[in-house]
LUMGU-531731 format. One record per residue: x, y, z of N, C-alpha, C in turn; residue number from 0; residue in three letters. Coordinates in nm, 3 decimals. Each point is the difference from the previous one (the first is absolute). Example, Ala and Ser with C-alpha at 12.3 -4.5 7.8 and 13.67 -1.06 7.14 Angstrom:
<pts>
<pt n_x="1.319" n_y="-0.569" n_z="0.780" ca_x="-0.089" ca_y="0.119" ca_z="0.000" c_x="0.090" c_y="0.120" c_z="0.000" num="0" residuo="ALA"/>
<pt n_x="-0.035" n_y="0.105" n_z="-0.072" ca_x="0.082" ca_y="0.119" ca_z="0.006" c_x="-0.077" c_y="0.109" c_z="0.073" num="1" residuo="SER"/>
</pts>
This chain:
<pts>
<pt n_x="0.118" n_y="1.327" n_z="2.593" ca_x="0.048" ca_y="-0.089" ca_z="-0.103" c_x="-0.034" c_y="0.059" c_z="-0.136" num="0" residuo="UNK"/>
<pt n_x="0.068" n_y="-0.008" n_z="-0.084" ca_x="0.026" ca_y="0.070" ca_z="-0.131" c_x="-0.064" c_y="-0.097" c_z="-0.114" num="1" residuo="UNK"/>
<pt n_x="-0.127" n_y="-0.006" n_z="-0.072" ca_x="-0.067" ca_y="-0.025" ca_z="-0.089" c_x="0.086" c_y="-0.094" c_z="-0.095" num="2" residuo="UNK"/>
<pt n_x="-0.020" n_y="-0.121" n_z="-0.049" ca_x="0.080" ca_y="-0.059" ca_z="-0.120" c_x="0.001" c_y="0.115" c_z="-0.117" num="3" residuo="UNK"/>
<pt n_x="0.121" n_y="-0.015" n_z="-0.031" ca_x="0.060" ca_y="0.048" ca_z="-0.139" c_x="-0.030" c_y="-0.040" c_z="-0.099" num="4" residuo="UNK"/>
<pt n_x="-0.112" n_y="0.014" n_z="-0.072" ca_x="-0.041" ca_y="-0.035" ca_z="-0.165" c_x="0.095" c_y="0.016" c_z="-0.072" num="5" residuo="UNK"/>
<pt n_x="0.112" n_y="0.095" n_z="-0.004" ca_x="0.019" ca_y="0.086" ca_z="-0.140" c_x="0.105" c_y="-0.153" c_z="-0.066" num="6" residuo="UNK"/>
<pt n_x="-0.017" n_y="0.029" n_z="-0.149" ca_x="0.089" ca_y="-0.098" ca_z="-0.053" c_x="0.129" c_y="0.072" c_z="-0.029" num="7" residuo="UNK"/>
<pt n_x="0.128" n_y="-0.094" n_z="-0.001" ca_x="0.082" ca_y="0.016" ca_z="-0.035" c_x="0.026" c_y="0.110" c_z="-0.130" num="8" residuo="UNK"/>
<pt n_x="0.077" n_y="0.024" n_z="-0.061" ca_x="0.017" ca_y="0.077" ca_z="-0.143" c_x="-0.037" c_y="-0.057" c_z="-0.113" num="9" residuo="UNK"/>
<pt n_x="0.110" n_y="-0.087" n_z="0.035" ca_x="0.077" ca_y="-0.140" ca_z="-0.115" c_x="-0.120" c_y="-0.061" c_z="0.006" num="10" residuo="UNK"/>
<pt n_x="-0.163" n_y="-0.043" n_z="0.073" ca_x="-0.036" ca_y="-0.106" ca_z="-0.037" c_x="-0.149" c_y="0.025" c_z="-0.003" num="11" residuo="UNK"/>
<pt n_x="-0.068" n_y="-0.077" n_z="-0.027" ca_x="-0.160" ca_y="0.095" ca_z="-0.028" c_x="-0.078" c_y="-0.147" c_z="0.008" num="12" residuo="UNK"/>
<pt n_x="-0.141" n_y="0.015" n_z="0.037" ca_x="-0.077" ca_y="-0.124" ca_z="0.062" c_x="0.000" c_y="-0.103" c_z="-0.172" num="13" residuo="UNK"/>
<pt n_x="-0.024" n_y="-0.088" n_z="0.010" ca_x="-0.050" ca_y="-0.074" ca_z="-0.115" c_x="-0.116" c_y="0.026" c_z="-0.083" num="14" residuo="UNK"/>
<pt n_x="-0.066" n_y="0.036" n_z="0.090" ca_x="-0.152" ca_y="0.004" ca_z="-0.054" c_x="-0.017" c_y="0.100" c_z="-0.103" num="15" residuo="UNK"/>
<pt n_x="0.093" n_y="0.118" n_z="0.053" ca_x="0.029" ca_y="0.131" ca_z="-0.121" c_x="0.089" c_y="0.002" c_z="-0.138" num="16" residuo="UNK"/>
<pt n_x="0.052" n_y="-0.134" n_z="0.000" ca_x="0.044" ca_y="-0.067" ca_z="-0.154" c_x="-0.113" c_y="-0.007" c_z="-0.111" num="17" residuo="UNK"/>
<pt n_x="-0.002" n_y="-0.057" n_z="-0.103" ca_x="-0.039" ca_y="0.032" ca_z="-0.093" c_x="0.033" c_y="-0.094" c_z="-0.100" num="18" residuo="UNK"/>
<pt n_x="-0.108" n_y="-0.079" n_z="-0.036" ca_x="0.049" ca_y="-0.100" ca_z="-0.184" c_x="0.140" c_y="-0.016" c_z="-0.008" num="19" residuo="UNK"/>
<pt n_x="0.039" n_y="-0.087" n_z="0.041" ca_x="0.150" ca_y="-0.035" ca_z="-0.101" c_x="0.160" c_y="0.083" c_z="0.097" num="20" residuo="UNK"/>
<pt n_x="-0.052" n_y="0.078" n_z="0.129" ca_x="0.113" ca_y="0.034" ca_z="0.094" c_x="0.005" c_y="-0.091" c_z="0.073" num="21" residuo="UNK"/>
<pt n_x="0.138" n_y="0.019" n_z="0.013" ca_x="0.049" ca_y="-0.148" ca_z="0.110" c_x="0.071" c_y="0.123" c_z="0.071" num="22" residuo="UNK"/>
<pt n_x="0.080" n_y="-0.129" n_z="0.105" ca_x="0.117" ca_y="0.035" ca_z="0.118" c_x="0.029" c_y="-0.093" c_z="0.079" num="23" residuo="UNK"/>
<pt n_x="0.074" n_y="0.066" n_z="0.117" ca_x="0.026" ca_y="-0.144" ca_z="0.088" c_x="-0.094" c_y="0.101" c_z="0.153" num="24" residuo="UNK"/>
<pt n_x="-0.027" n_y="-0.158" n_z="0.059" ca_x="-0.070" ca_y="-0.003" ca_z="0.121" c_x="0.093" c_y="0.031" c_z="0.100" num="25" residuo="UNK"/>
<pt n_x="-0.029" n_y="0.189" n_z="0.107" ca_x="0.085" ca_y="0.035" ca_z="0.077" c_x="-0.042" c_y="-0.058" c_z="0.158" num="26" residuo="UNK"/>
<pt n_x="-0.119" n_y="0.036" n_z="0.015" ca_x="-0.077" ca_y="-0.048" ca_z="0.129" c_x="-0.191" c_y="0.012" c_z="-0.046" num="27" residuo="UNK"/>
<pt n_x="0.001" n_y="-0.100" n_z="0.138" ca_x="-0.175" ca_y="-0.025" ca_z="0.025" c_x="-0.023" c_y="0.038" c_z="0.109" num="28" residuo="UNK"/>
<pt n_x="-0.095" n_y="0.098" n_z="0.002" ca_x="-0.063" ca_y="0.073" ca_z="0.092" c_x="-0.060" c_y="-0.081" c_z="0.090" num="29" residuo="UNK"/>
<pt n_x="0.018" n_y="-0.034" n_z="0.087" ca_x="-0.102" ca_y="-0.090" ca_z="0.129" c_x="-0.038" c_y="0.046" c_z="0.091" num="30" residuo="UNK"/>
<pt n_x="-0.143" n_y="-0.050" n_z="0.018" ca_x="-0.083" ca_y="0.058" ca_z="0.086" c_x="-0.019" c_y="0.121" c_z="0.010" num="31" residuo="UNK"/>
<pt n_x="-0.008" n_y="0.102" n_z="-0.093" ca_x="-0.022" ca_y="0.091" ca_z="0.001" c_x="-0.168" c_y="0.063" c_z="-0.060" num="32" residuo="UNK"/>
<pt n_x="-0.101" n_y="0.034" n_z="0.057" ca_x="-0.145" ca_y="-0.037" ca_z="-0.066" c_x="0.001" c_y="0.116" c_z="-0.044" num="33" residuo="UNK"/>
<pt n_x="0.100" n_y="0.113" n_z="0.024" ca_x="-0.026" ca_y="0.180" ca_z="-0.123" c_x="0.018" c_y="-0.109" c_z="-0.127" num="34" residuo="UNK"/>
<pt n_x="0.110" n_y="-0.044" n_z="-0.044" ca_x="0.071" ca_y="-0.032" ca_z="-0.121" c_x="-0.116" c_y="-0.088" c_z="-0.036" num="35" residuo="UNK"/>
<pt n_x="-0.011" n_y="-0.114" n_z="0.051" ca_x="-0.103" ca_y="-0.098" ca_z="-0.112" c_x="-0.153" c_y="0.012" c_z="0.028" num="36" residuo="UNK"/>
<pt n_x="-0.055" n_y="0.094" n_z="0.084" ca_x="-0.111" ca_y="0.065" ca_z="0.026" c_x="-0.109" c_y="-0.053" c_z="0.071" num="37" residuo="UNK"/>
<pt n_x="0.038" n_y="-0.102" n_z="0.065" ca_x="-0.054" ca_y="-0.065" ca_z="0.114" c_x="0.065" c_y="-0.064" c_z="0.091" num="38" residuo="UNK"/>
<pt n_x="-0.085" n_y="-0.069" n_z="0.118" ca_x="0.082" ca_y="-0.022" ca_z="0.110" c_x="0.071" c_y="-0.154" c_z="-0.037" num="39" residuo="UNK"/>
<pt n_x="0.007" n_y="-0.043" n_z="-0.080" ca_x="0.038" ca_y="-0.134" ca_z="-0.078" c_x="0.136" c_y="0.007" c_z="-0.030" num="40" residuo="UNK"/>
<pt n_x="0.038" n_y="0.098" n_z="0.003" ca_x="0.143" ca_y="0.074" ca_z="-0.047" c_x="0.110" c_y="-0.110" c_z="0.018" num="41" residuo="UNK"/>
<pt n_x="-0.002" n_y="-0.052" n_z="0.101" ca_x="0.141" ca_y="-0.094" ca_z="0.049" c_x="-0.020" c_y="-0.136" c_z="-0.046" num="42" residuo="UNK"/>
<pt n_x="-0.114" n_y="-0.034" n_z="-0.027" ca_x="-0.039" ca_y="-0.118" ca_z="-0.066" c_x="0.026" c_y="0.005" c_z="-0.162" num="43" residuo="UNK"/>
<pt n_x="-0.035" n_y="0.101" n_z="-0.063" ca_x="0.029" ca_y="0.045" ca_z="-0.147" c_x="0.144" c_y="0.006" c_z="0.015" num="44" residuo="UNK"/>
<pt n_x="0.086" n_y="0.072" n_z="0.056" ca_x="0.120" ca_y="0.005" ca_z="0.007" c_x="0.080" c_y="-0.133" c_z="-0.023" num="45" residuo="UNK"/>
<pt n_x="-0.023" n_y="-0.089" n_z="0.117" ca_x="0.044" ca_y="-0.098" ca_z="0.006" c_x="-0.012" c_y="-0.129" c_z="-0.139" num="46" residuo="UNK"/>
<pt n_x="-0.139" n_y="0.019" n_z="-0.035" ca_x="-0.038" ca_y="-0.088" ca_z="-0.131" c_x="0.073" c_y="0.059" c_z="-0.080" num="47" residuo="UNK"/>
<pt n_x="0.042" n_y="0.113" n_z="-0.022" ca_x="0.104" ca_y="0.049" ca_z="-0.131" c_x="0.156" c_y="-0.065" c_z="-0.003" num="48" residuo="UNK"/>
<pt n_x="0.035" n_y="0.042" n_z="0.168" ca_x="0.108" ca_y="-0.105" ca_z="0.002" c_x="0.022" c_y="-0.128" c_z="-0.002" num="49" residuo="UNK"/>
<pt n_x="-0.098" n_y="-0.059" n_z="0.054" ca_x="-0.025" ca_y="-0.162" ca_z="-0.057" c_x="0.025" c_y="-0.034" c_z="-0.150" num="50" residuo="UNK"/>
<pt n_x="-0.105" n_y="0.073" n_z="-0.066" ca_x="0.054" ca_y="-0.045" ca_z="-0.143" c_x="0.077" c_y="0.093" c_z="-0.081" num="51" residuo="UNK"/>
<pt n_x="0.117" n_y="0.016" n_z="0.034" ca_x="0.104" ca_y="0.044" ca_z="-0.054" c_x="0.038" c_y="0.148" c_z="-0.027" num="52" residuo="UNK"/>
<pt n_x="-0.071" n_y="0.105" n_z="0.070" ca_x="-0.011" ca_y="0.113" ca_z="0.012" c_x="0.123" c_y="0.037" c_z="0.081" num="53" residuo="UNK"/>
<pt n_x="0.142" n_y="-0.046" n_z="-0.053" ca_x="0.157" ca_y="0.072" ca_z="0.130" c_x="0.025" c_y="0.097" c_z="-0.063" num="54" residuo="UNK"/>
<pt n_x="0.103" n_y="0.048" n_z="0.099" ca_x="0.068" ca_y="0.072" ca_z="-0.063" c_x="0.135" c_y="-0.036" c_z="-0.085" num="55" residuo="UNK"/>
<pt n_x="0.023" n_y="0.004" n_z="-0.115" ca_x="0.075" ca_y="-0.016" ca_z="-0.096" c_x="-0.033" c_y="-0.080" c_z="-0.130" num="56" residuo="UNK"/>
<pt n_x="-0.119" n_y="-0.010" n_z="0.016" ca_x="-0.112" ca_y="-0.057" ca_z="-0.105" c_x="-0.063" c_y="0.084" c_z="-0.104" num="57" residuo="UNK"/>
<pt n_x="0.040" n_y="-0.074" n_z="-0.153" ca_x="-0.030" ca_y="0.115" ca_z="-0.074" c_x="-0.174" c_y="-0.044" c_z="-0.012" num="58" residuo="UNK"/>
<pt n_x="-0.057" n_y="0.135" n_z="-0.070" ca_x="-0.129" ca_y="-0.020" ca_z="0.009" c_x="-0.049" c_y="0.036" c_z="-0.090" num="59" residuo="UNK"/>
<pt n_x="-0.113" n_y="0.015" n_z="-0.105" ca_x="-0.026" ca_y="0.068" ca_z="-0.093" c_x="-0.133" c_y="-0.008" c_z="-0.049" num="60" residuo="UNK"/>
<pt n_x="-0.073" n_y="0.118" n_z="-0.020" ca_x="-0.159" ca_y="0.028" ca_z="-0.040" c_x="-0.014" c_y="-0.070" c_z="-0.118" num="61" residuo="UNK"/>
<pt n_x="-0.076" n_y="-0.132" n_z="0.005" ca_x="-0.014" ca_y="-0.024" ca_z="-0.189" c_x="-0.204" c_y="0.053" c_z="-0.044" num="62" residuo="UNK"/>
<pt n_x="-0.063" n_y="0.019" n_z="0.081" ca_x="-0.140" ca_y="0.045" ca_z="-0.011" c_x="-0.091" c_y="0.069" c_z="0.101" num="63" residuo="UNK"/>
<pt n_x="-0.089" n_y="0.122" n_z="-0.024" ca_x="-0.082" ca_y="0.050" ca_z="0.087" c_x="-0.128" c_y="-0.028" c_z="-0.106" num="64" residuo="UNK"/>
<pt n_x="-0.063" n_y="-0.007" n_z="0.108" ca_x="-0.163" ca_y="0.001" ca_z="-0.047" c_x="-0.058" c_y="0.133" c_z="-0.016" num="65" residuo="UNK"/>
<pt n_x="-0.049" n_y="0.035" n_z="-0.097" ca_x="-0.049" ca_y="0.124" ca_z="-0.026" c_x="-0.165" c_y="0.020" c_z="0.006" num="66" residuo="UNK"/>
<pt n_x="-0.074" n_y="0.055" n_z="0.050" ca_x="0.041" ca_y="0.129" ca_z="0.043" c_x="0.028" c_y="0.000" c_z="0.202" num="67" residuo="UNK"/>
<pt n_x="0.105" n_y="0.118" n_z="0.024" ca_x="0.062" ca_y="0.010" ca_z="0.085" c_x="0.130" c_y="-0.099" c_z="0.079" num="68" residuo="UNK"/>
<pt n_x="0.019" n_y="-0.081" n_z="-0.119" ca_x="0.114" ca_y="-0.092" ca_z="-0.020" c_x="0.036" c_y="-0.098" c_z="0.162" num="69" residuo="UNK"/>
<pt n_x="-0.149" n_y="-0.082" n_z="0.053" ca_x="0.005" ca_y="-0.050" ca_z="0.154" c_x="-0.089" c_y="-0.087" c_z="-0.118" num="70" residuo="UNK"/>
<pt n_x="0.072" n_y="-0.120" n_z="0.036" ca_x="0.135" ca_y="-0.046" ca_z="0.070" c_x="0.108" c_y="0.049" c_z="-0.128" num="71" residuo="UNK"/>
<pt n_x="0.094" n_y="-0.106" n_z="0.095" ca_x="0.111" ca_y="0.040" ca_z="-0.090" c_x="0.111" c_y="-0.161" c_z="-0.016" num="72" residuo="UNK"/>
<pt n_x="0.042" n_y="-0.032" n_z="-0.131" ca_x="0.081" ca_y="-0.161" ca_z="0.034" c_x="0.131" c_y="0.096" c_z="-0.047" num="73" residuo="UNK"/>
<pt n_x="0.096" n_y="-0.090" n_z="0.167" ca_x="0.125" ca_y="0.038" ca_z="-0.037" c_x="0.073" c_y="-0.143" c_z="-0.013" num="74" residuo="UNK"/>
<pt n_x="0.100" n_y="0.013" n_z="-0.048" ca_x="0.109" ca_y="-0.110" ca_z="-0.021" c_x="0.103" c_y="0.008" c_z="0.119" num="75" residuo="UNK"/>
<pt n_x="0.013" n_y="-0.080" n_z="0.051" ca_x="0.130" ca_y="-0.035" ca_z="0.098" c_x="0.057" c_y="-0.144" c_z="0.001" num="76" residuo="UNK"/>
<pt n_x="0.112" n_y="0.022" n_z="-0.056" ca_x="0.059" ca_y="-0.150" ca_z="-0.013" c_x="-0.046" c_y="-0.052" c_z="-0.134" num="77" residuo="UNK"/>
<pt n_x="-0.090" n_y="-0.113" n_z="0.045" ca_x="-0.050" ca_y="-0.052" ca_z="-0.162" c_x="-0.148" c_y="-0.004" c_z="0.013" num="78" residuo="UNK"/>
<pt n_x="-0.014" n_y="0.064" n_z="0.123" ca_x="-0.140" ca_y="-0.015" ca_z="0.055" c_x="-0.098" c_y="0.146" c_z="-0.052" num="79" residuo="UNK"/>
<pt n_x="-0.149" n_y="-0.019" n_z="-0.048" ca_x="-0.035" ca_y="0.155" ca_z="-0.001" c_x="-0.091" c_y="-0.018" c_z="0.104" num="80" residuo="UNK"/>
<pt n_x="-0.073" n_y="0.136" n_z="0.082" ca_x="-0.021" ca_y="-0.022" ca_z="0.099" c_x="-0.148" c_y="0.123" c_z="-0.043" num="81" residuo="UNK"/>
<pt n_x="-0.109" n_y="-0.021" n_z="0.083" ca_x="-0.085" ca_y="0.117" ca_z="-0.051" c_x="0.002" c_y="0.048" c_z="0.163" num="82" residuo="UNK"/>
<pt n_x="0.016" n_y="0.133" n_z="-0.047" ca_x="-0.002" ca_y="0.117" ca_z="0.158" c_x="-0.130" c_y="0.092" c_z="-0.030" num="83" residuo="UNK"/>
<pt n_x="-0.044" n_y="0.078" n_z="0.118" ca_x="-0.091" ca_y="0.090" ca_z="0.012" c_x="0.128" c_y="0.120" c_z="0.030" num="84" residuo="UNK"/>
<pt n_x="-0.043" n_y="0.090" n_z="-0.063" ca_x="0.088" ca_y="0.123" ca_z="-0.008" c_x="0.044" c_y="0.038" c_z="0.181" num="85" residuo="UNK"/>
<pt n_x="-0.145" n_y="-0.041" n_z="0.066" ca_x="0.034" ca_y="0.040" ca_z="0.138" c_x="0.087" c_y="-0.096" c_z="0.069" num="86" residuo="UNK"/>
<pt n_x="0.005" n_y="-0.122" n_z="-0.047" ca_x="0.136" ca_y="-0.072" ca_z="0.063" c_x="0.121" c_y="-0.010" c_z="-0.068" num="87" residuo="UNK"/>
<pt n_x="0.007" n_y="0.041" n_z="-0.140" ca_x="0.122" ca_y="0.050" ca_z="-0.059" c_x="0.069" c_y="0.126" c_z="0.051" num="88" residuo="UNK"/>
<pt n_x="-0.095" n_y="0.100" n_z="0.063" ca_x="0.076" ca_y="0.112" ca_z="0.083" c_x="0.104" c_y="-0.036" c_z="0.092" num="89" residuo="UNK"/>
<pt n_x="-0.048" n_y="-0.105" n_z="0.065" ca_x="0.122" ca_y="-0.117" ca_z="0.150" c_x="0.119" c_y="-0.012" c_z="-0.104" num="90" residuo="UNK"/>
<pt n_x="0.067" n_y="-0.008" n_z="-0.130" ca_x="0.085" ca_y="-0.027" ca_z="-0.013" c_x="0.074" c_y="0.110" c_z="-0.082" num="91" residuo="UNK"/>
<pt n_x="0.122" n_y="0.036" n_z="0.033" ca_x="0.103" ca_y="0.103" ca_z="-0.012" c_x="0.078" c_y="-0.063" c_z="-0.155" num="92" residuo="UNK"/>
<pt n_x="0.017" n_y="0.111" n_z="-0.073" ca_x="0.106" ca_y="-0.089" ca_z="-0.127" c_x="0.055" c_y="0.155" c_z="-0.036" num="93" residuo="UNK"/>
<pt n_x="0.147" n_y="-0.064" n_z="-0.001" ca_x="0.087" ca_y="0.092" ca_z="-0.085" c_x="-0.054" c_y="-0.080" c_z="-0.124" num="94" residuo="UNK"/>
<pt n_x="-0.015" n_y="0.164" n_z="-0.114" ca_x="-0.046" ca_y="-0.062" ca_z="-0.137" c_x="0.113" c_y="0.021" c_z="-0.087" num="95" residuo="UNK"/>
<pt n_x="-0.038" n_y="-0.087" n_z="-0.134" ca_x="0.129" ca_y="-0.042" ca_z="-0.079" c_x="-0.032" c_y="0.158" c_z="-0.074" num="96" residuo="UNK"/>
<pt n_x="0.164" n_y="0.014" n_z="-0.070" ca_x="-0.041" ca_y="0.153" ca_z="-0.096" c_x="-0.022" c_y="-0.039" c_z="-0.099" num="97" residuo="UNK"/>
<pt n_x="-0.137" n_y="0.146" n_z="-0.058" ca_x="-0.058" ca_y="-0.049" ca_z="-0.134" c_x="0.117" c_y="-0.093" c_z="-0.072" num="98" residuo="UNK"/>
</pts>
């Protein structure tokens, strides 16, 4: 049996690697996967993202990181802002908007 496939798409890059003030729309959420959100909790993190509003076709957008090493991080989705740990912002896929 052949190892899950990490690699991301082209077009779309994890959330967590956004930055102040980049948005996009929500492509997919990684589930259950414990490489990506870095423990065995993986499918449970997954799932809580999709619960609150983490789909795909959802725009999303970085309005603050905490400095230093910018964890956490509050994103906006919907009208909602949401605070993520960079390691469960990795679970979610976003084509990003151009500069």
């Amino acid at each position: 049996m052949a190892p899950p496939d990490h690699s991301t798409p082209p077009d779309q890059v994890p959330l967590a690697s956004l930055r102040k003030g980049a948005g996009g729309v929500v492509t997919q959420v990684l589930e259950g996967d414990a490489g990506i959100v870095g423990d065995q909790a993986g499918a449970t993190i997954g799932r809580r993202l999709i619960e609150i509003g983490f789909v795909p076709g959802e725009r999303v957008q970085v309005v603050e990181e905490v400095w230093p090493g910018g964890d956490p991080m509050a994103v906006r989705i919907g009208s909602t802002v949401f605070a993520l740990r960079r390691r469960e912002a990795r679970a979610v896929l976003v084509r990003v908007d151009p500069p």
